[in-house]
C-alpha positions as CSV (number, residue, x, y, z in Angstrom):
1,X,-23.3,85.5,-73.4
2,X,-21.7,82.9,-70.8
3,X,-22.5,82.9,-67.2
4,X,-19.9,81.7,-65.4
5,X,-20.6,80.0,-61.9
6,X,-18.7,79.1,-58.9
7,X,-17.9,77.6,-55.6
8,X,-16.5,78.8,-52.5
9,X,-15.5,76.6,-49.6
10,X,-13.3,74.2,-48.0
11,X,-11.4,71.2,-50.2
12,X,-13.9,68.6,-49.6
13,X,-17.1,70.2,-50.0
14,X,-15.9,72.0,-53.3
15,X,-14.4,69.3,-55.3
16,X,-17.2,67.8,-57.1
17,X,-18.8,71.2,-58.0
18,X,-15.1,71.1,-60.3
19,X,-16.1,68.1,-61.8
20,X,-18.9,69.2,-63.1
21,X,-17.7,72.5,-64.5
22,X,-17.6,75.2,-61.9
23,X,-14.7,77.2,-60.9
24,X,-13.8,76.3,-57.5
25,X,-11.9,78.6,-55.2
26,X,-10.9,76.9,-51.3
27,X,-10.8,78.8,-48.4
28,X,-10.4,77.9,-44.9
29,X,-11.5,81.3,-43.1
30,X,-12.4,84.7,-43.5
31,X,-9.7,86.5,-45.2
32,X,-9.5,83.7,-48.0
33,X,-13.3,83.5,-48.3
34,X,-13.8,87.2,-48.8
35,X,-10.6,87.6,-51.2
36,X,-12.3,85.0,-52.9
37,X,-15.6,86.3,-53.0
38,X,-14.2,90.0,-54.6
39,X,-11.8,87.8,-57.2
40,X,-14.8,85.5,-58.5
41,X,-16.9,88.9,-58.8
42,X,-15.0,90.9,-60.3
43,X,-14.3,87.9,-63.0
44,X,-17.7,88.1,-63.9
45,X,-19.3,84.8,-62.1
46,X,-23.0,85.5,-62.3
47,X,-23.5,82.6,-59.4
48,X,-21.2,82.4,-56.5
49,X,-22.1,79.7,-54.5
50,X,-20.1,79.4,-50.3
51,X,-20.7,77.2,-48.1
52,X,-22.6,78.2,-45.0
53,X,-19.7,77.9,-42.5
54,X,-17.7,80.6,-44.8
55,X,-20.7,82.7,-45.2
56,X,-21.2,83.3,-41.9
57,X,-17.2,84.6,-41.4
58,X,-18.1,87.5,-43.8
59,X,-21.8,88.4,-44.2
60,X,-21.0,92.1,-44.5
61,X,-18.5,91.1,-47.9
62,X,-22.1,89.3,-48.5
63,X,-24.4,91.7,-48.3
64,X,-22.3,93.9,-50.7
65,X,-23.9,92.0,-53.3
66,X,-27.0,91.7,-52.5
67,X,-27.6,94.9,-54.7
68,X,-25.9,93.9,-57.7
69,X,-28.0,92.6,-60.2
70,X,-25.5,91.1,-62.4
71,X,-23.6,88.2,-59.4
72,X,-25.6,86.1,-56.7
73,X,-24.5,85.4,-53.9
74,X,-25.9,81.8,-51.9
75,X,-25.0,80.2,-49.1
76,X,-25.2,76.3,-49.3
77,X,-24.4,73.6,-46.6
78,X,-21.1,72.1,-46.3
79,X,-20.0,68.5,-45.9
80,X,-20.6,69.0,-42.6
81,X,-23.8,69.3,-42.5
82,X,-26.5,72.9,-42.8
83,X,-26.1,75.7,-40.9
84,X,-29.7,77.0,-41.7
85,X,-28.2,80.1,-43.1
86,X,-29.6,79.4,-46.3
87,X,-33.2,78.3,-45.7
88,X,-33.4,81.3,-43.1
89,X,-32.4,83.9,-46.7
90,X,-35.0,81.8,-48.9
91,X,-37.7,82.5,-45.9
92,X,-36.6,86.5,-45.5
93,X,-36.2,86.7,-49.6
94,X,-40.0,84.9,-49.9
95,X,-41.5,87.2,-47.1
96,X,-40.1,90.1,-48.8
97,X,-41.6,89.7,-52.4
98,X,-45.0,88.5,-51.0
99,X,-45.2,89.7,-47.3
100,X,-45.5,86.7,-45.0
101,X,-43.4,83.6,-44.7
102,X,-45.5,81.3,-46.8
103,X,-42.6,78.7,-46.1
104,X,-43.2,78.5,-42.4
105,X,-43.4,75.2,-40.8
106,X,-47.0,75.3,-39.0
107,X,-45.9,73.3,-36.2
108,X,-43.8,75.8,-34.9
């Protein structure tokens, strides 16, 4: 079987994910992310990858998938820059499946 992964996010951030194979799908704001998000699953992309910025317009379209086993869901940073959104889900995810935050700085 092939896994198909892609990219959700504005122009510039997504075009080298293209290059190198994934489908890319551009969206500038809610609406488009989260159309995006339902076409890409329903396609059968077992990684969806959306940029922080867009992830925070629709993290109920998000969390939708969070309990299906067969299409992830991550948020990565944009070309401008990290939101935290996506360290903040590795920190909860790792906490979960081991019960503390073994990730934590110890500084703060």
């Amino acid at each position: 079987m092939t896994y198909k992964a892609a990219v959700i996010g504005d122009t510039e951030s997504i075009l080298g994910f293209k290059a190198l194979g994934f489908i890319t799908r551009s969206a500038s704001d809610a609406e488009s992310a989260g159309t995006a998000l339902k076409e890409l699953a329903k396609s059968g992309c077992a990684v969806i990858f959306i940029t922080e910025k867009l992830a925070s317009l629709i993290p109920e379209e998000i969390y939708k998938y969070k309990a299906v086993p067969d299409c992830a869901v991550i948020p990565i940073p944009s070309k401008e820059g990290s939101f935290g959104i996506g360290e903040m889900q590795m920190h909860k995810a790792v906490e979960k499946a081991v019960g503390a935050d073994i990730l934590k700085d110890k500084e703060n």
